[in-house]
C-alpha positions as CSV (number, residue, x, y, z in Angstrom):
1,X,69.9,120.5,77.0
2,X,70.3,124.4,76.1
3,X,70.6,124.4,72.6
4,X,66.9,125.7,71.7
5,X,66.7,127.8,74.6
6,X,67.0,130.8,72.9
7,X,64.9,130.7,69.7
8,X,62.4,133.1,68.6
9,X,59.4,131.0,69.7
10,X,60.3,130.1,73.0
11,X,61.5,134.0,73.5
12,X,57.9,134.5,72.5
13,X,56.1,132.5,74.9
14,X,58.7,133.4,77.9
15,X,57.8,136.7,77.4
16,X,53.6,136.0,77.0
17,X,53.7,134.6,80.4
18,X,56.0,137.5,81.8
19,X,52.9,139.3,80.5
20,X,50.5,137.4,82.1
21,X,52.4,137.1,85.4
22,X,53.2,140.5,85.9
23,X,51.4,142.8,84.0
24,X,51.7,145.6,81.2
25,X,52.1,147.9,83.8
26,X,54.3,146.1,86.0
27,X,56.3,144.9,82.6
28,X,58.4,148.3,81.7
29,X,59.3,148.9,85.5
30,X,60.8,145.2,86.0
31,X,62.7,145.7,82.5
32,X,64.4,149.0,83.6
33,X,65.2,147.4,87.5
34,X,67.1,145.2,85.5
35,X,68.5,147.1,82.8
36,X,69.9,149.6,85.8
37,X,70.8,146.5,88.0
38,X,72.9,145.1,85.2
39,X,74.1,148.4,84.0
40,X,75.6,148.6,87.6
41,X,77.1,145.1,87.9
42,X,78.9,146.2,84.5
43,X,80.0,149.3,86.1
44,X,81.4,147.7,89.4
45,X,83.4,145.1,87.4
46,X,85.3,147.7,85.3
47,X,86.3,148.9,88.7
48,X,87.1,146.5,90.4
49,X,89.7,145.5,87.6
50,X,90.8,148.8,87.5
51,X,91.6,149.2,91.2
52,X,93.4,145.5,91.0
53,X,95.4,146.7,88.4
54,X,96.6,149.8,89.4
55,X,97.2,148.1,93.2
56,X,99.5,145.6,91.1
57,X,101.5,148.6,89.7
58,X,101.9,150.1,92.6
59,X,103.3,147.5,94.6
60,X,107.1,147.8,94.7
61,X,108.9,144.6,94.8
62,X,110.5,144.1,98.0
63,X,114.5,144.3,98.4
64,X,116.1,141.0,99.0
65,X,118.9,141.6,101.7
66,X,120.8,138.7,102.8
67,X,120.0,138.0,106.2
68,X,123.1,138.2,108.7
């Protein structure tokens, strides 16, 4: 169902109607919005596995004491 999604003709008329809906002027601000809004969801991924990892090192394991 996907497989033509993404060729150069239907990129094409995707962004012609962008055009239309939106605007030239209106265009370059929605394109940076998302270019920052993905840039961030990048950003808090890469820390969000770095704070799981390091909380996984720092665990110690706990002591297993026979119980009396």
């Amino acid at each position: 169902m996907l497989e033509g999604l993404f060729q150069p003709t239907h990129l094409i008329i995707i962004f012609a109607i962008a055009l239309l809906v939106f605007g030239p002027k209106k265009l370059p601000e929605l394109g940076k919005g998302l270019g920052e809004g993905i840039r961030a969801l990048k950003e808090g991924m890469k820390d969000n596995a770095s704070a799981s990892s390091a909380s996984d090192q720092s665990k110690t394991p706990e002591s297993k004491e026979p119980k009396a």
